[in-house]
C-alpha positions as CSV (number, residue, x, y, z in Angstrom):
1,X,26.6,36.1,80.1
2,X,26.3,34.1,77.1
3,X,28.5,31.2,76.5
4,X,29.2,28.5,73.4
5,X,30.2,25.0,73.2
6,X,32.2,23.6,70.5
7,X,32.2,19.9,69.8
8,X,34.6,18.3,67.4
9,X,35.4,21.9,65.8
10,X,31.8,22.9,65.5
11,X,30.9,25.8,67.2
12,X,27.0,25.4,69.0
13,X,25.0,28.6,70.5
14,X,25.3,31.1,72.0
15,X,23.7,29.6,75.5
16,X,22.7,31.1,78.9
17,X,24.9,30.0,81.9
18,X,21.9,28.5,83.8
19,X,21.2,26.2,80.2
20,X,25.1,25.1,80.5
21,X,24.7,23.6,83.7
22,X,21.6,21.9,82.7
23,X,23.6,20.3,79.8
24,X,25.8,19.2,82.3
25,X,23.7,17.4,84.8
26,X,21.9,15.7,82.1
27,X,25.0,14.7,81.0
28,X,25.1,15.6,77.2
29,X,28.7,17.4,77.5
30,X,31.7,15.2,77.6
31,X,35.1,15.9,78.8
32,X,36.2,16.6,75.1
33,X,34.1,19.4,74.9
34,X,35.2,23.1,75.1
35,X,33.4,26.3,76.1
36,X,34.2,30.2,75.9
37,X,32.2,33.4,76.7
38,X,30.9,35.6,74.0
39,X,33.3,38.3,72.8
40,X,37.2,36.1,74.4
41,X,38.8,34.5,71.6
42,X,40.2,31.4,74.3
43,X,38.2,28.3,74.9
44,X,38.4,26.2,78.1
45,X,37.1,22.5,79.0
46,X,34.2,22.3,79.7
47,X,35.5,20.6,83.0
48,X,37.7,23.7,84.0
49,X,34.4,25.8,83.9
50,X,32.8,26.8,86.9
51,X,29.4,28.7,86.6
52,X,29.0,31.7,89.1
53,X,26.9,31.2,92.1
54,X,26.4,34.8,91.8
55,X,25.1,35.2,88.2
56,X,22.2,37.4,87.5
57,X,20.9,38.2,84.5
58,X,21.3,41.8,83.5
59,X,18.5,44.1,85.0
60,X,16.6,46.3,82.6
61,X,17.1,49.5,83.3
62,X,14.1,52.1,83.5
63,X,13.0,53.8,80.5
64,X,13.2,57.9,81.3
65,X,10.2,59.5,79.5
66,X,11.6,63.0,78.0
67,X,8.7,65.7,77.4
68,X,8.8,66.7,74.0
69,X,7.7,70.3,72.8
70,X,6.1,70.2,69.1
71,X,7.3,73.5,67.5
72,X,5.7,74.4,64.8
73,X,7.5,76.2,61.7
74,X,7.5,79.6,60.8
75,X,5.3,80.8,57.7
76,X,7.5,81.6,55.4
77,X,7.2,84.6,52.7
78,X,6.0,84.1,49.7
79,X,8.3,85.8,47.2
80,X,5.8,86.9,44.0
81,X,7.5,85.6,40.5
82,X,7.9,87.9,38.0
83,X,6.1,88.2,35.3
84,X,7.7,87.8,31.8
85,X,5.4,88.6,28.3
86,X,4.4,85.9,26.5
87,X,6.5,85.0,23.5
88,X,4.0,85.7,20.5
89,X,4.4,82.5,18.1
90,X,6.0,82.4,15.1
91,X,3.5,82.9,11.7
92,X,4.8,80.6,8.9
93,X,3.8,82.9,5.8
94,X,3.8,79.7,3.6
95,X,1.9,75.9,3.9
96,X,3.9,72.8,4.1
97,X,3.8,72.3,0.5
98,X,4.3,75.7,-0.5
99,X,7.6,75.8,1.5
100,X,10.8,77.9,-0.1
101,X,13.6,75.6,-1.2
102,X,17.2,77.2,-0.2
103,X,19.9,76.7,-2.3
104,X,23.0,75.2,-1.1
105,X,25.4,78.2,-0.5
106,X,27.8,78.0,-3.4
107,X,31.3,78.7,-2.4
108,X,33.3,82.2,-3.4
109,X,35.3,82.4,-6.4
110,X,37.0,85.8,-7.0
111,X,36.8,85.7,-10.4
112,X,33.4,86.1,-10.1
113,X,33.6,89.5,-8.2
114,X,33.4,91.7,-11.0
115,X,30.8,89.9,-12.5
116,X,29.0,90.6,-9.3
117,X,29.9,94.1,-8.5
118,X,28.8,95.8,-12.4
């Protein structure tokens, strides 16, 4: 069970019961002192406390050892990807400097479709 003392609105611990009572006997907790249990909300004089004469400290309980069974996984199949050709790279019949220059399209005039068509 742990416990904590608040003095003058400041809140001390958290503290075994068995260091409580030593407080007490040596006399550092005064009358205007309060005290509550970890987890309750209310606090209590320290005066209106009284310590259990049958308070143990919780026991530890045993640990159970669990056998555990190592499985190991399954092979899995390997699917084989398929093979795609190899994209043959483009040939660039013309160097850097020789490069064509394209003419911005022109737009259609009508007028000019006879021209065109003779």
């Amino acid at each position: 069970m742990l416990l904590y003392i608040s003095r003058l609105f400041v809140e001390f611990g958290p503290f075994e019961a068995n260091e409580i009572q030593s407080f007490i006997q040596r006399g550092l907790l005064s009358e205007t002192d309060y005290l509550r249990v970890q987890g309750a909300e209310d606090w209590m004089h320290i005066s209106d406390w009284t310590p259990s004469a049958t308070y143990q400290p919780p026991q530890k309980l045993p640990i159970k050892k669990v056998a555990v069974k190592v499985v190991t996984p399954v092979a899995a199949k390997k699917v084989a990807a398929k093979k795609v050709p190899a994209k043959k790279p483009i040939q660039l019949i013309w160097s850097s400097t020789e490069a064509p220059q394209v003419a911005s399209p022109q737009p259609f005039r009508p007028h000019e479709w006879e021209r065109l068509s003779s």
